[in-house]
N, C-alpha and C positions, 0 to 999 in steps of 0.2 A: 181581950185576946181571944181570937178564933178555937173552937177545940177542932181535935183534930177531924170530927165527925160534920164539924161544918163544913172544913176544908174538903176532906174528902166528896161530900155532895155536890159543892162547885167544880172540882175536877171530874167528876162523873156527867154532870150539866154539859160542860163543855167537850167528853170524853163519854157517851154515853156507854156502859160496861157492854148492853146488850148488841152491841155495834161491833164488838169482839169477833173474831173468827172460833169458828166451834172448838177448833184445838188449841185455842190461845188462854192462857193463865191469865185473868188481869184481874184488877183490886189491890186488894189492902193483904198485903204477905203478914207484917205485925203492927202491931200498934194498939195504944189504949185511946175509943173513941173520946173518952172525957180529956185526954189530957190538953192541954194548951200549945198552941202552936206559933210561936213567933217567928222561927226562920225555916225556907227551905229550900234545900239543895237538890237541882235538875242533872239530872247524868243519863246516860246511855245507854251503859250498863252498872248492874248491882257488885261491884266486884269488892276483893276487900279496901283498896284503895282507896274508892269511895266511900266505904264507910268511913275512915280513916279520917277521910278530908272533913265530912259530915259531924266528925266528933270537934275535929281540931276549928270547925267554923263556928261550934255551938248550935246546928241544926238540929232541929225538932223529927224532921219530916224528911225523905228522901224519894221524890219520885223521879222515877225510869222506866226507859222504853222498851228493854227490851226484860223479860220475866227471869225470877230468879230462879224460880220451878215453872218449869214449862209442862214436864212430865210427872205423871204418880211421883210421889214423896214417900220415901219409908224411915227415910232419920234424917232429923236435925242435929244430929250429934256433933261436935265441934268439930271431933277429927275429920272431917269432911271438910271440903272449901264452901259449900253451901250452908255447912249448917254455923263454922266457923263468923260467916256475915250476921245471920241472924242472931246467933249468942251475943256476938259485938253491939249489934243493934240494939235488942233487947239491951246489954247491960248499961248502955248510956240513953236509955229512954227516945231513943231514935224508930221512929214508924216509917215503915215502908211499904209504899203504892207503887203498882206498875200501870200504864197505860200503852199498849203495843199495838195491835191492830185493831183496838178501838178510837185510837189516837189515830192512825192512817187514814180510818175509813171517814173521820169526823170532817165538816166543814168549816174552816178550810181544816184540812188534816195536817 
């Protein structure tokens, strides 16, 4: 089984991060690089939804296009709808990568 630190390298391979636009968030939002990755779910966006689905599929990994922090970050806190994903993420061991306009500008994009 892949860990998630492999996974991640081939999506950066194919999504180089520096390919990014200067104002664009991309990478790895959470995750633990050693853990093991058997499934993963493609979305759009990071909304709670998708995490949702990501729990109820038994997914490891959640990568999406569009960033869950685009801008400065001052709390993760739950009461928040952003920090509300990533608690959720975090508490069912779900990692989450974005690829945005490093993804666009790749070949093919």
């Amino acid at each position: 089984m892949p860990r998630l630190s492999e996974v991640i390298a081939a999506l950066d391979a194919l999504w180089p991060p520096e390919r990014a636009e200067s104002w664009d968030a991309v990478g790895t939002v959470c995750g633990d690089p050693d853990a093991e990755v058997a499934r993963v779910l493609f979305a759009v966006d990071p909304v709670e939804a998708i995490a949702d689905e990501a729990i109820a599929l038994g997914a490891d990994l959640i990568v999406t296009h569009h960033p869950l922090y685009l801008r400065g970050t001052t709390t993760v806190a739950a009461g928040h709808f952003k920090g509300r994903v990533v608690h959720r993420l975090i508490k069912h061991d779900i990692a989450l990568h974005v690829a945005h306009t490093n993804a666009d500008t790749a070949d093919p994009g």
